[in-house]
C-alpha positions as CSV (number, residue, x, y, z in Angstrom):
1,X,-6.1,1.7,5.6
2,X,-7.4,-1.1,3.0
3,X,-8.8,-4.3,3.5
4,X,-5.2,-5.3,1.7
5,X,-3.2,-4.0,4.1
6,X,-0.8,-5.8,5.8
7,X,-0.6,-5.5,10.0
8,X,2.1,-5.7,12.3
9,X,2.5,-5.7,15.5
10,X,5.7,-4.9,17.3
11,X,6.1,-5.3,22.0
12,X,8.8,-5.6,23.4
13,X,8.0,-8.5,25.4
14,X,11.4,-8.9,27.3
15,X,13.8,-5.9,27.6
16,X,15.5,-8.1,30.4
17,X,16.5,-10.6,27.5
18,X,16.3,-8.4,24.4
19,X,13.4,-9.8,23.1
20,X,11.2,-8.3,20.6
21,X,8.2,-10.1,19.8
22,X,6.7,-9.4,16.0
23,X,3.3,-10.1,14.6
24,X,2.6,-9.8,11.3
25,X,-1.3,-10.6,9.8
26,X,-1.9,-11.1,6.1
27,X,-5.7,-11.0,5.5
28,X,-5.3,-12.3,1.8
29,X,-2.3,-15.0,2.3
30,X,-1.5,-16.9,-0.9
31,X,-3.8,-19.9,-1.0
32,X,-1.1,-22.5,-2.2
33,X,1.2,-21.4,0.7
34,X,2.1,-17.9,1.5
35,X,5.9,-17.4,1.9
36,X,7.8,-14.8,4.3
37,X,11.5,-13.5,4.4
38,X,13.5,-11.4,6.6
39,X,16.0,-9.3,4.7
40,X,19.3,-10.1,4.3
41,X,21.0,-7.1,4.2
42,X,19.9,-3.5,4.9
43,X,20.2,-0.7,2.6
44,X,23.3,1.7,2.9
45,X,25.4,-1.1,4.3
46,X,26.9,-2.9,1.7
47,X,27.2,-6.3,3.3
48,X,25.4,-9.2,3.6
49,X,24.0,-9.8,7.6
50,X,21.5,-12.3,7.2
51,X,19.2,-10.7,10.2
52,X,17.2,-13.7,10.1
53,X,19.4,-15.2,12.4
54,X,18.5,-13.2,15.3
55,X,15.3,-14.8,14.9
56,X,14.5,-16.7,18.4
57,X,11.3,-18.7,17.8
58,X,8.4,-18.6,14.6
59,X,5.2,-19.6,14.2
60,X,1.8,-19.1,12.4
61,X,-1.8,-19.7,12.8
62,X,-5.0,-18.9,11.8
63,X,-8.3,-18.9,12.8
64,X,-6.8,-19.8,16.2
65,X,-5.1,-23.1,15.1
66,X,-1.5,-23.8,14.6
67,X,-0.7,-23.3,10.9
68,X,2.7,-25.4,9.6
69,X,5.3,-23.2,8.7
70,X,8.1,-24.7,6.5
71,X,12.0,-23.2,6.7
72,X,12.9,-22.7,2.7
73,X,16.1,-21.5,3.3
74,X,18.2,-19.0,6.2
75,X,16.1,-16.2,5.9
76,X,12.5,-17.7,4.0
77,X,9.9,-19.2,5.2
78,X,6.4,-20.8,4.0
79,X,3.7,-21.5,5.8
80,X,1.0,-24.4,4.8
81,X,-1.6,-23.9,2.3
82,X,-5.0,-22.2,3.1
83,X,-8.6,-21.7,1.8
84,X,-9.1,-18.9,0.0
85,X,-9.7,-15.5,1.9
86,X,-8.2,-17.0,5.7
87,X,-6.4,-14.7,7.4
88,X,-2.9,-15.8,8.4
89,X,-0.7,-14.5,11.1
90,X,2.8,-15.3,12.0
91,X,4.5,-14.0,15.1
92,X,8.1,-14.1,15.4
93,X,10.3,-13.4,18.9
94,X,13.7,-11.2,17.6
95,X,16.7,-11.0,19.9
96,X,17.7,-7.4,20.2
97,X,21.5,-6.7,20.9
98,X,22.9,-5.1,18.2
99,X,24.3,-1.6,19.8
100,X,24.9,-0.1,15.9
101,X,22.9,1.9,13.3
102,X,22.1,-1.3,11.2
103,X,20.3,-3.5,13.7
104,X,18.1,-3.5,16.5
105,X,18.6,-2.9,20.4
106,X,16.6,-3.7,23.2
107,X,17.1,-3.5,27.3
108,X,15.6,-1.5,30.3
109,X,17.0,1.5,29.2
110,X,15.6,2.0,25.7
111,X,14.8,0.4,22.5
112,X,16.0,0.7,18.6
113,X,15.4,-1.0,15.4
114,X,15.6,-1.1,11.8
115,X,12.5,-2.5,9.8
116,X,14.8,-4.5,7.9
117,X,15.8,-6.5,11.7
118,X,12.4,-7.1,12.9
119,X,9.4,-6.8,10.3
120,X,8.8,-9.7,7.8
121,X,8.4,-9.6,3.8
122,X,5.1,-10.9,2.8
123,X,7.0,-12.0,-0.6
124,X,4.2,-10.9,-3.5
125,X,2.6,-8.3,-1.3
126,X,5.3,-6.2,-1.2
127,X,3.9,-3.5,-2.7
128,X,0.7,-3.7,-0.2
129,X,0.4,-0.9,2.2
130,X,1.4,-1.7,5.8
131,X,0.4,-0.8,9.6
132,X,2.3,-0.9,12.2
133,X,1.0,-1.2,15.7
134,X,4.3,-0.4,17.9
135,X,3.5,-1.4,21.8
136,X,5.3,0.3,24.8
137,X,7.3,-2.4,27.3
138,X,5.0,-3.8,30.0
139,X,5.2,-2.1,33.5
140,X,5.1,0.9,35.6
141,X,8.8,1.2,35.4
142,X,8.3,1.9,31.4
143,X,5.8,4.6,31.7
144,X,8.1,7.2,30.8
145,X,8.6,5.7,27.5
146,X,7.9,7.2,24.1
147,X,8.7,7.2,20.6
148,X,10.9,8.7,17.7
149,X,10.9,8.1,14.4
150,X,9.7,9.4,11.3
151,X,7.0,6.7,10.2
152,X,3.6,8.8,10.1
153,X,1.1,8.4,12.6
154,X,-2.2,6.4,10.8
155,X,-4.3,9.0,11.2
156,X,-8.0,7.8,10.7
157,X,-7.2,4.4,12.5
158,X,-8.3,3.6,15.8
159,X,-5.4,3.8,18.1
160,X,-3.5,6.3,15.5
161,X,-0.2,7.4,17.1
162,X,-0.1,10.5,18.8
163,X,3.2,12.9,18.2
164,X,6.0,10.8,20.1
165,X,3.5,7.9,21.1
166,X,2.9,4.4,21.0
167,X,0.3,3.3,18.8
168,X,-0.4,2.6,14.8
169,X,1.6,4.4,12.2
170,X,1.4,3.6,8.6
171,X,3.6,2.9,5.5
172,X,2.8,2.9,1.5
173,X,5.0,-0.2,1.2
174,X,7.2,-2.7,2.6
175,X,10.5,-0.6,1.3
176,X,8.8,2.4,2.5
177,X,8.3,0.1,6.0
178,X,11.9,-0.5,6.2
179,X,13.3,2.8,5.9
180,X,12.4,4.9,8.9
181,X,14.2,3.3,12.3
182,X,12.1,3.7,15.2
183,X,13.5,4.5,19.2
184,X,11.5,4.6,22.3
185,X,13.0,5.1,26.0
186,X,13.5,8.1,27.9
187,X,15.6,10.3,24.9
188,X,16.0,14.0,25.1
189,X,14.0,15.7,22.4
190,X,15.0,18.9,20.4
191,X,13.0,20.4,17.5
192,X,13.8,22.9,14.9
193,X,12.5,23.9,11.6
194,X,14.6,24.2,8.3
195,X,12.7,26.0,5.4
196,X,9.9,25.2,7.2
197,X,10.4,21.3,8.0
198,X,10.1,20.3,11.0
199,X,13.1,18.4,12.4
200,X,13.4,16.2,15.5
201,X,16.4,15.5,17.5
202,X,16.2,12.5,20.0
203,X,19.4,11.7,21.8
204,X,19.3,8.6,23.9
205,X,22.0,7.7,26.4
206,X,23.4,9.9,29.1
207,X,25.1,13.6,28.1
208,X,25.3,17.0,28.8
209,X,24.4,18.3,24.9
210,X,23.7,22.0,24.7
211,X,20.7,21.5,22.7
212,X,20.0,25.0,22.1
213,X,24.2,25.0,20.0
214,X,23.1,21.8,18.3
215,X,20.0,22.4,16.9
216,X,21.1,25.9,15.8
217,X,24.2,24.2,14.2
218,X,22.1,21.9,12.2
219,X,19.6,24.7,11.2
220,X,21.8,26.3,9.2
221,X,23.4,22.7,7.8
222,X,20.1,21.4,6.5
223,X,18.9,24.5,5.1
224,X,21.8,25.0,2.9
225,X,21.1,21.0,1.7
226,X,17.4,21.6,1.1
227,X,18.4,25.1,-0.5
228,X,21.4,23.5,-2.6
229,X,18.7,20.9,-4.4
230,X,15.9,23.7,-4.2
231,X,12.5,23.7,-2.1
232,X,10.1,22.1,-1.1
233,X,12.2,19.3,0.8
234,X,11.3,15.7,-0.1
235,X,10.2,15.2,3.1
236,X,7.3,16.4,5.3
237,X,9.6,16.1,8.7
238,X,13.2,15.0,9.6
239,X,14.3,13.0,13.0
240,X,17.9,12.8,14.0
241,X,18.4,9.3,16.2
242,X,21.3,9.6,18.0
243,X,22.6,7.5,20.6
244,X,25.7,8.5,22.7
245,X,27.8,6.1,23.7
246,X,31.5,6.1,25.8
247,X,32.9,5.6,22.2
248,X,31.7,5.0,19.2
249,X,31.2,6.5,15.5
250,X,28.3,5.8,12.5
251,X,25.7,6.6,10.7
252,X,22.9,4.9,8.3
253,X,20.6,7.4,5.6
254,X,17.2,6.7,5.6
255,X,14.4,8.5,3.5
256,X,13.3,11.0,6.0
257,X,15.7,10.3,9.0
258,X,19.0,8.9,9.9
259,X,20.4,6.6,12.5
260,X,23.5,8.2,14.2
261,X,25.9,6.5,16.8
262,X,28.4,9.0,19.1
263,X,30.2,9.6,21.4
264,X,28.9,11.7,24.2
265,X,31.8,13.7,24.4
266,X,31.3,14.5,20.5
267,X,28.1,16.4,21.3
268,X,28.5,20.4,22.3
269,X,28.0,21.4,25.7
270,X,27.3,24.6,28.3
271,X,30.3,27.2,27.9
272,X,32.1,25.2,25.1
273,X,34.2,27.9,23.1
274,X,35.2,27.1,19.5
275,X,34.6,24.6,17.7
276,X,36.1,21.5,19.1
277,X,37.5,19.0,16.8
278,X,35.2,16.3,18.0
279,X,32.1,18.2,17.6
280,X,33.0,19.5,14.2
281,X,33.5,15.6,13.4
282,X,29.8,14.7,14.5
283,X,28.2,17.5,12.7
284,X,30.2,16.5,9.5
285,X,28.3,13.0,10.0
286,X,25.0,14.5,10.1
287,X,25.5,16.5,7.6
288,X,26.6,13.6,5.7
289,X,23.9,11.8,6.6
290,X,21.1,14.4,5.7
291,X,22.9,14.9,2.3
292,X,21.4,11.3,1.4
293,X,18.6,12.6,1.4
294,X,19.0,13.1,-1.8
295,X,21.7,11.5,-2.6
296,X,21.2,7.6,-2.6
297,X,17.9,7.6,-1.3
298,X,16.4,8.9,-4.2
299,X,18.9,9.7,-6.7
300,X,20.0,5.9,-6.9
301,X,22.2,3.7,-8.5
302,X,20.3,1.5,-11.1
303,X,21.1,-1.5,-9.7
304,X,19.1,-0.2,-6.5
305,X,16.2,-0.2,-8.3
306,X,14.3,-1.8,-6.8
307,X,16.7,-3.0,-4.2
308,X,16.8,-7.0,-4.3
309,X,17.2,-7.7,-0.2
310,X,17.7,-11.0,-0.6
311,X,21.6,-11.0,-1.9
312,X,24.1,-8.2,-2.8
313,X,23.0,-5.6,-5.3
314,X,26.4,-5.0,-6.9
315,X,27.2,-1.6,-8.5
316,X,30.5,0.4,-9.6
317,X,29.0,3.9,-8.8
318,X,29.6,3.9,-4.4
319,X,32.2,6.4,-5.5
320,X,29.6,8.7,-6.5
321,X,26.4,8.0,-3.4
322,X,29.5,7.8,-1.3
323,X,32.4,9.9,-2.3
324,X,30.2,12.8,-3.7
325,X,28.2,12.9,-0.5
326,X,31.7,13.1,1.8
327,X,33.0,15.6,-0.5
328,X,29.8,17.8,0.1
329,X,29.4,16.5,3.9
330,X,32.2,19.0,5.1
331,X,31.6,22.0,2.1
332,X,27.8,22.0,3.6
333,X,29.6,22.9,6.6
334,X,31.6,25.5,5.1
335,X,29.0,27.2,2.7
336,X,26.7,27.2,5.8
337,X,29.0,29.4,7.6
338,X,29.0,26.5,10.8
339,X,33.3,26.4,10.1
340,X,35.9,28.8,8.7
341,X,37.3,28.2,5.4
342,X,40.6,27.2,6.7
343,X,38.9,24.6,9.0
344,X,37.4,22.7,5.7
345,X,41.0,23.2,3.9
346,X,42.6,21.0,7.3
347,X,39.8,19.0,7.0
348,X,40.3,18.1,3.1
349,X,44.3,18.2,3.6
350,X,43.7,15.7,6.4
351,X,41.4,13.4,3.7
352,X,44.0,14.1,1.1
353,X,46.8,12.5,3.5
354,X,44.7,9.5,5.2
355,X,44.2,8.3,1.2
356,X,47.6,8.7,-0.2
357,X,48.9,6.9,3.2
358,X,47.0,3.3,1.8
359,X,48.8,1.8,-0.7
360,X,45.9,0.2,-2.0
361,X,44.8,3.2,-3.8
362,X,47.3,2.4,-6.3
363,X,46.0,-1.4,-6.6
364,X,42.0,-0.6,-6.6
365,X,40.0,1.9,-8.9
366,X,36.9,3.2,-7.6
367,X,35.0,1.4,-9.6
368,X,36.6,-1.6,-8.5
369,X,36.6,-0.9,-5.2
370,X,32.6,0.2,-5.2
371,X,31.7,-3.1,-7.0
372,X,33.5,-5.4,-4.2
373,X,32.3,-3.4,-0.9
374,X,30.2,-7.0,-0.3
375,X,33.4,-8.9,0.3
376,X,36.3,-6.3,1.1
377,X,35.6,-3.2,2.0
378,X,32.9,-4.6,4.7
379,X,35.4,-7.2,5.7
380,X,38.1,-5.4,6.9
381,X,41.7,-7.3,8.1
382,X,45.3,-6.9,8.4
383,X,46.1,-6.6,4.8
384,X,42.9,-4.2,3.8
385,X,45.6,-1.1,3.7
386,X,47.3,-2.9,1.1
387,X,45.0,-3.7,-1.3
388,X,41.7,-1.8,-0.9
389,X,40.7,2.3,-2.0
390,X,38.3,4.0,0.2
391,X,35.3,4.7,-2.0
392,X,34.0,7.0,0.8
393,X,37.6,8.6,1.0
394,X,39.1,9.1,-2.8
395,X,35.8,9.0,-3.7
396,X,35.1,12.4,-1.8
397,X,38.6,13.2,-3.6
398,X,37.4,12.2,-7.0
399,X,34.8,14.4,-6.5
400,X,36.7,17.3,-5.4
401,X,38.6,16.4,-8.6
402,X,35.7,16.3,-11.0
403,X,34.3,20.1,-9.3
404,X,37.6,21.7,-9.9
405,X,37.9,20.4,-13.1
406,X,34.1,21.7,-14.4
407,X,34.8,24.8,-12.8
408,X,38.0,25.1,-14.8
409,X,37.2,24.3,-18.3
410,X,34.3,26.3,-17.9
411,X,35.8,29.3,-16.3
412,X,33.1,28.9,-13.3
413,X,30.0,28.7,-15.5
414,X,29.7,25.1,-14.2
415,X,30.0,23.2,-11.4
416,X,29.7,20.0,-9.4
417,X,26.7,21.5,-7.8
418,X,25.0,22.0,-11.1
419,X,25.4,17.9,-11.7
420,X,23.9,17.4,-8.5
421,X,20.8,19.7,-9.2
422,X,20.6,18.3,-13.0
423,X,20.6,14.1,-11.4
424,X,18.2,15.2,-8.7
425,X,15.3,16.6,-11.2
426,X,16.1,13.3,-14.0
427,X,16.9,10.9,-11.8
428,X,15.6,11.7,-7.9
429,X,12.5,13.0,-8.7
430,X,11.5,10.5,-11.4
431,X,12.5,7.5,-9.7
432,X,14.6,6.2,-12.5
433,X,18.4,4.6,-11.9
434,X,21.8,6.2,-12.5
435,X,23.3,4.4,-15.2
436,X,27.0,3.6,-14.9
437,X,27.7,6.5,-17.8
438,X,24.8,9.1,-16.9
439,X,26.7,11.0,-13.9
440,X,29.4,11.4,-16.9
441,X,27.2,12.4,-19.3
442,X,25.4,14.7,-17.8
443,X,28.6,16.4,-16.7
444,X,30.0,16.4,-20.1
445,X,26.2,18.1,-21.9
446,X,26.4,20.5,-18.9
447,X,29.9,21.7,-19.5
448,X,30.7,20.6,-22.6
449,X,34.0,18.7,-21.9
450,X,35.1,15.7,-23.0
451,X,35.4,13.4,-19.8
452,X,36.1,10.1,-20.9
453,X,40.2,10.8,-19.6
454,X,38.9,11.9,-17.0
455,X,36.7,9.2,-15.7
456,X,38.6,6.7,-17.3
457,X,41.7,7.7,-15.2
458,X,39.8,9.1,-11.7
459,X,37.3,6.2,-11.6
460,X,38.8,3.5,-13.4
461,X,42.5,3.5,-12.7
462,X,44.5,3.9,-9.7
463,X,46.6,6.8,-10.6
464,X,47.2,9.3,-8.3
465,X,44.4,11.9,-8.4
466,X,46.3,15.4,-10.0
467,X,45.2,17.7,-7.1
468,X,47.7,19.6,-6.9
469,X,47.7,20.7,-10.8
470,X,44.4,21.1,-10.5
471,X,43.9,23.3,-6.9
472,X,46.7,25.4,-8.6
473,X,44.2,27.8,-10.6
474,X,42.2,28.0,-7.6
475,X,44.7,30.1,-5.7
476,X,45.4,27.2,-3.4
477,X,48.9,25.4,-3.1
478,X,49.0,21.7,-2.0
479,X,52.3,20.5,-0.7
480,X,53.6,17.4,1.0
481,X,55.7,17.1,4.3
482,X,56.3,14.7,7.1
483,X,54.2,14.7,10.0
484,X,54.8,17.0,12.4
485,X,55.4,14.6,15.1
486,X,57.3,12.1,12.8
487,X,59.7,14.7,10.7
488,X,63.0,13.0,11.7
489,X,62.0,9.5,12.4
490,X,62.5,6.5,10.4
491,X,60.0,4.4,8.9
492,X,59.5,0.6,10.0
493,X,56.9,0.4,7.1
494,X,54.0,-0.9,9.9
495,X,50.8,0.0,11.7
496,X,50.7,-0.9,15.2
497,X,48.3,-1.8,18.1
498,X,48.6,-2.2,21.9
499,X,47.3,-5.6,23.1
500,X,48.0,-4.7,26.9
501,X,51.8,-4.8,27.1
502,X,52.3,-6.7,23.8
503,X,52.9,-4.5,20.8
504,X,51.4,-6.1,17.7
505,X,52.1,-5.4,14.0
506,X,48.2,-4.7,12.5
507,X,49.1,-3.8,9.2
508,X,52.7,-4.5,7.3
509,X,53.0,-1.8,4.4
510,X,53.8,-3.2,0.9
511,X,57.1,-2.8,0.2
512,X,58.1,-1.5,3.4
513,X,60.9,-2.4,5.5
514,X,59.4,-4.4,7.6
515,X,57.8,-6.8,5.0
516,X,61.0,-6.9,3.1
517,X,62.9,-8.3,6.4
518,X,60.2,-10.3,6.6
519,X,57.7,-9.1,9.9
520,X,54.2,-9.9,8.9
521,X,51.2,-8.7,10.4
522,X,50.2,-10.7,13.8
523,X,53.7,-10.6,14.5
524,X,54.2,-9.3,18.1
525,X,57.2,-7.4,18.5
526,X,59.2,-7.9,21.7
527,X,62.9,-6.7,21.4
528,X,64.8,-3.9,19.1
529,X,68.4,-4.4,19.5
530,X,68.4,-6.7,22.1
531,X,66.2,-4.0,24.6
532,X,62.7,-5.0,25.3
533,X,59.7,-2.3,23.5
534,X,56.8,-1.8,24.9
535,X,53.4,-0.2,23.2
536,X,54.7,3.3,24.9
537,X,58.2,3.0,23.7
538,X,58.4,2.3,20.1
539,X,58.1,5.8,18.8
540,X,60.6,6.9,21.0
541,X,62.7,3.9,20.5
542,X,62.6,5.0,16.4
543,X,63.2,8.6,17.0
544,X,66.8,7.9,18.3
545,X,67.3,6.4,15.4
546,X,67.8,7.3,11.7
547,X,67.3,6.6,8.3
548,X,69.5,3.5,6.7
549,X,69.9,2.2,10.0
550,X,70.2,-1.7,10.2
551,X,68.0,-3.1,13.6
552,X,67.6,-6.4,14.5
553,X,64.3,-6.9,15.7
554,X,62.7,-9.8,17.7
555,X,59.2,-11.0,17.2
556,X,56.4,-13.7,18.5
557,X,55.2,-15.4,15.5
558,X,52.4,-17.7,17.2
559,X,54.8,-19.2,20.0
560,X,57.8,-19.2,18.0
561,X,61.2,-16.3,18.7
562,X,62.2,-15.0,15.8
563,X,64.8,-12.5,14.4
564,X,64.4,-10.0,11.5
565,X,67.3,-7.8,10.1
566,X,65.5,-4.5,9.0
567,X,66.6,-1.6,7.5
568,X,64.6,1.9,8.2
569,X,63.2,4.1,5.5
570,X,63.2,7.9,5.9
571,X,60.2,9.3,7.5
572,X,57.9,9.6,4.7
573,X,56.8,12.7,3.4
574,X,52.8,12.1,3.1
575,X,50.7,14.4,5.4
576,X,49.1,16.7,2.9
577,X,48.9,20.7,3.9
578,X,46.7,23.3,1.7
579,X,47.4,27.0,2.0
580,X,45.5,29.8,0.0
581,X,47.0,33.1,-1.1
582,X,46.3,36.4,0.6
583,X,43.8,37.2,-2.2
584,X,41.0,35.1,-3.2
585,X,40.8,34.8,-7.2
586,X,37.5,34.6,-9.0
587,X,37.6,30.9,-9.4
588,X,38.0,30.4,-5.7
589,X,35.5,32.7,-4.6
590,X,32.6,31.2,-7.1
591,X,33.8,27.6,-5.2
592,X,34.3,28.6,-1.7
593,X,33.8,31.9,-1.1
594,X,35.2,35.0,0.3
């Protein structure tokens, strides 16, 4: 490594108390005061964390005496000016209990972090190349230990990592630093290749994962990716970093791996027949994960370039890195032959349905909705239904929308896909931005439409996307009906939750029956009638009753009783079914196959 390089060094020092301890040497510091900063937010989550605050205790020296460091603001800090050429080195203790994909995670059992939670910005040396000493915990009890991650070993250095060691690995830059997650414990390690890349899959946590289903599963997923954007693969290897849990759901894209978060009872296991819901859920995450790949890790939004980790990097195009990547998420799965095609037409009919049940797709664009991720979609509460549009969700619509349409007009000459292929050789492989017009563009030289209407309307409006005019000329019929469960009921107009015994309204619909009587979310409802509800009883407290009827309804408010005269609504009509006909046309066939 050079002489420039800047060295870290990462132990954790206290597992008990979730402490890692991070030092970080600058051998050419800036003489008038060299200044550090821990970033704010971390790519592919749109919302601002400020990780410096995990940060337990901070100081610097060099030469072996105390240097002052000065607090600039919540997440900078400068340390006192030196002579020219002294080495400076700062050495920070992180606290570690953040069990998600976006943070880090430290006790007995294992450890986790993000580069963006633990390893400092020298600010002007960002572009400096960077080593990274990672330490194993202290102890015989820790032996066992090793490491996953996709960082590369610094081969040439003494003390170079060894595969799935501690030691030194090595990054080109501090955004190169940042963006490969690191986990060391006890995990179970799979390995596959896909067209020739090697992939790693390290599950920590307790399960029962049939390894040998799961790694064939995502064989077949990841070589239809790499295949879909052509070889080579951007990346030399791939690690999967799972961690199952008794319940929980996420993933973050990073450049050559991804941070997942699952249930155990997601994960296949011995003698498992089919295709079980739940497993076909965590393989749509990975694959939407590995499609980032490409997508949003190198074909980026221009606004993400460079990314400015300090505040929030606002964009309209999250539809696109977003809603393009879900669309293709579950297709990978379909054009890799993992599900049937009428799992991935339940699938989409089940995407179609959870967006058109949000009102706020007909307050929000995409656009819209993309821009203010920092302050609403991020910060979810009880009127978020209302008033925000999934980006992820009719974003993955809008591009389902925008394929149809291309293949269409163009009688299957053109596609979606060929957009995809087109932005990764301009825009991935170049390292230039997406513009706010260039995914448009490029669709319109490629096919030779006219899309302003279309973008203008899909992106920028909040109309109802025309699916089922468009699906029509694919041989595939989209029609609307009342859940299965809920054909005769009444509507209330609410969303509900169980707080023990209490049932509590978490979401009142706009114009809904319960907002016009006046129920509001919080409200805990206690009485219908005059007879007490409970959480288990309210659906079948509705079913005896029908549409038009007048209930009064009592309800906690804070500590105050109150009454509300409502009137229910006919069950509405808004779970979303696709069926094909018996004979695939030519259209449908070019888009989904046989």
């Amino acid at each position: 490594m050079s002489s420039d390089s800047i060295h870290y060094r990462l132990s954790p020092a206290d597992p008990a108390a979730h402490h890692f301890e991070v030092v970080c040497r600058v051998e050419h510091p800036d003489p008038d005061g060299q200044r550090f900063a821990l970033p704010a937010w971390i790519p592919g989550s749109y919302l601002i964390r400020d990780f410096a605050r995990h940060i337990v205790a901070i100081r610097a020296e060099s030469a072996g005496k105390p240097v002052r460091l000065d607090k600039l603001d919540k997440h900078t800090w400068q340390a006192a000016p030196l002579k020219r050429g002294q080495p400076l080195t700062v050495t920070c203790l992180v606290y570690a209990w953040d069990l998600s994909v976006r943070g880090a995670h430290l006790d007995r059992t294992h450890g986790f972090f993000n580069g963006t939670s633990v390893f400092l910005r020298v600010i002007g040396q960002e572009e400096s190349p960077c080593l990274v000493d990672i330490r194993p915990p202290a102890g015989e009890a820790f032996k066992d230990w090793r490491v996953a991650t996709s960082l590369e070993p610094a081969v040439g250095v003494e003390g170079a990592a060894k595969p799935y060691g501690f030691g030194s690995y090595r990054a080109e830059s501090y955004d190169d630093l940042i963006d490969h997650p690191v986990e060391m414990g006890t995990f179970t390690l799979a390995t596959f290749e896909a067209c020739g890349v090697p992939h790693d899959i390290a599950i920590t946590g307790r399960h029962d994962c049939d390894l040998e289903c799961l790694t064939a599963d995502l064989k077949r997923v990841c070589e239809w990716q790499i295949r879909f954007f052509g070889e080579p693969a951007p990346m030399s290897r791939y690690v999967f970093l799972a961690t199952a849990v008794g319940d929980g759901y996420g993933g973050l894209e990073h450049r050559a791996s991804t941070a997942l978060l699952c249930s155990r009872n997601d994960l296949p296991y011995p003698g498992m027949e089919g295709l079980p819901e739940s497993y076909r859920t965590f393989l749509g995450l990975c694959s939407h994960e590995y499609f980032h790949t490409w997508n949003v890790k190198r074909i980026k939004p221009a606004a993400f370039v460079p990314y400015d980790l300090e505040r929030e990097n606002y964009t309209t195009q999250l539809w696109a890195f977003e809603g393009i990547t879900s669309y293709y998420d579950d297709l990978a799965l379909l054009k890799s032959g993992v599900i049937a095609q009428k799992d991935w037409l339940e699938l989409t009919a089940k995407a179609i349905s959870n967006v058109h049940r949000a009102p706020g797709r007909l307050r929000q664009s995409l656009a819209e909705s993309s821009f203010d991720a920092w302050s609403k979609f991020y910060r979810p509460d009880e009127n978020t239904p209302n008033v925000v549009v999934s980006y992820y969700a009719k974003g993955a619509l809008a591009a389902l929308a925008l394929d149809l349409t291309l293949r269409r007009e163009s009688e299957g000459r053109i596609s979606l896909d060929d957009v995809m292929r087109t932005l990764w050789e301009r825009f991935g492989k170049t390292g230039l931005g997406v513009g706010d017009d260039d995914i448009r563009r490029v669709a319109e030289e490629l096919s030779g439409c006219d899309l302003k209407r279309f973008f203008a309307e899909a992106i920028h409006g909040t109309r109802d996307l025309p699916l089922k005019k468009l699906l029509a000329p694919f041989g595939i019929r989209l029609d609307w009906e009342c859940a299965t469960n809920n054909a005769k009921t009444p509507s209330l107009g609410v969303k509900t939750s169980a707080d023990g015994n209490e049932l509590k309204l978490a979401t009142v619909y706009d114009g809904g029956p319960a907002q016009q009587a006046g129920l509001a979310a919080g409200d805990v409802l206690v009485a219908i009638d005059g007879l007490r509800i409970k959480p288990s009883e309210f659906d079948k407290r509705l079913s005896r009753l029908r549409a038009g009827d007048c209930i009064t309804a009592h309800a906690f408010r804070r500590d105050e009783l109150m009454e509300f005269s409502v009137r229910l609504d006919p069950p509405a009509a808004d779970t979303a079914k696709l069926q094909t006909g018996k004979t695939a046309n030519a259209l449908r066939q070019g888009w989904l196959g046989d």
